[in-house]
N, C-alpha and C positions, 0 to 999 in steps of 0.2 A: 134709466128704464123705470114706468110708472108701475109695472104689473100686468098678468093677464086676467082680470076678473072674470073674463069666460070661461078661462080654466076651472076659479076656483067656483063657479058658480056650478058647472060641471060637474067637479068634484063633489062638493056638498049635496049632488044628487044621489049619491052612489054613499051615502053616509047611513049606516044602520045592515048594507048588506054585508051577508055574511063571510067568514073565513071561510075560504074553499080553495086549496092548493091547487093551483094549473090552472083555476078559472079565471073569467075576466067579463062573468052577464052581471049586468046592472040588476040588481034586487034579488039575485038567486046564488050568488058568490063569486068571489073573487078574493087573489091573493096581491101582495103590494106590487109586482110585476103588471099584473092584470087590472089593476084598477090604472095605471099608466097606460095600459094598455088602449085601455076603455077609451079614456081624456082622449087620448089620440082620436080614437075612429070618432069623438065628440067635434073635439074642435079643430082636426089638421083633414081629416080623410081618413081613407081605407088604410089601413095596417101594410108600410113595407113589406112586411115580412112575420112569418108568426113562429114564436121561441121553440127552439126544440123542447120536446119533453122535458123535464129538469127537479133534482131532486130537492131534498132539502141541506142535503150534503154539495149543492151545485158549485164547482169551480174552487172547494175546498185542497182537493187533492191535487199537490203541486203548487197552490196556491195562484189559481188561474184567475184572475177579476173579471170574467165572464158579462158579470152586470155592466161593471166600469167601461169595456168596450163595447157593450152593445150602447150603453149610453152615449158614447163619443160618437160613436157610428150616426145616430138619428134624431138626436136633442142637440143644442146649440149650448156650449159649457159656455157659464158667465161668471164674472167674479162672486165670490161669497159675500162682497158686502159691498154695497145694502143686499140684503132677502129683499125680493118683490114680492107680492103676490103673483100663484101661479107658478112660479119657480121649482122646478124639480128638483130633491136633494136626494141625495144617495149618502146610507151611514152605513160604516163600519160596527158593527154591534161588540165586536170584543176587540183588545187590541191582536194584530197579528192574524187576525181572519179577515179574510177576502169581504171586500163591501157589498151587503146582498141585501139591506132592503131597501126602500123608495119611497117616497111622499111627497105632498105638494104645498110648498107655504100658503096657509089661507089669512094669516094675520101676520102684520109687524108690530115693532115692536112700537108701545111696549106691553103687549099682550100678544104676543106671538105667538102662532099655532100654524099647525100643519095638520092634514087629511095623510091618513094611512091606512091601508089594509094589516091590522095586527091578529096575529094566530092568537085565537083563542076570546078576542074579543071585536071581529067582523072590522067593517073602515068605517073609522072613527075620527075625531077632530081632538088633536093633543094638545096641549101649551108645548112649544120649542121651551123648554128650559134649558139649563146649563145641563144638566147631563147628556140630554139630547144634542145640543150643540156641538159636544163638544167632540160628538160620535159624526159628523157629517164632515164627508173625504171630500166631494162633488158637487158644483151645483150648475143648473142646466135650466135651459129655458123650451119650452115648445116650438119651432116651429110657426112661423105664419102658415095657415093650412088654407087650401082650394075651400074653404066650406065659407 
């Protein structure tokens, strides 16, 4: 697989807007759910389906992977290696909690980076380092979309 540079050229649109929990508007906010969100209605179509409300505690209690199945549900999971670009990764942020955020590889390596919506500092363009890496449970591909 070469990559989807739509994706990440998409993504890089939506770079500077800010954190905003439950949202998903281009330039006004968005959280890491919602900027996936976005990419979608960008380069597949209209949104299957839109998330129930959801906290920031979501799928914590019982330890439900809420994200992990809605990602299997409407992304295409591909192997972890090679990262394409475009590539959707889903990371576990501590160990023993439920995998809850999302991003999109926009480089490999060996300057690798990912597009995120991160709390506290809007969707931004990271280096994949090792510590990043080594947080990533999933990884997914978009969809060919009707667009």
């Amino acid at each position: 697989m070469t990559g989807r540079m739509d994706v990440v050229l998409a993504a890089r649109g939506w770079l500077g807007t800010p954190y905003v929990h439950q949202a998903s508007c281009l330039g006004a906010g968005t959280d890491c759910l919602g900027l996936i969100r976005g990419l979608w209605r960008e380069v597949v179509g209209p949104e299957p389906v839109l998330p129930p409300a959801y906290s920031m505690d979501w799928g914590e209690y019982g330890q439900d992977e809420v994200l992990w199945r809605a990602a299997l549900a409407w992304l295409k999971p591909v192997a972890p290696e090679p990262l394409c670009p475009g590539h959707v990764l889903l990371f576990r942020m501590r160990d023993g909690a439920v995998a809850k955020h999302l991003g999109v590889v926009s480089r490999v390596w060996p300057e690798a980076a990912f597009i995120h919506a991160y709390s506290g500092h809007g969707v931004v363009e990271s280096p994949l380092s090792d510590p990043w890496r080594r947080r990533i449970v999933a990884v997914f591909a978009f969809p060919e979309g009707a667009k």
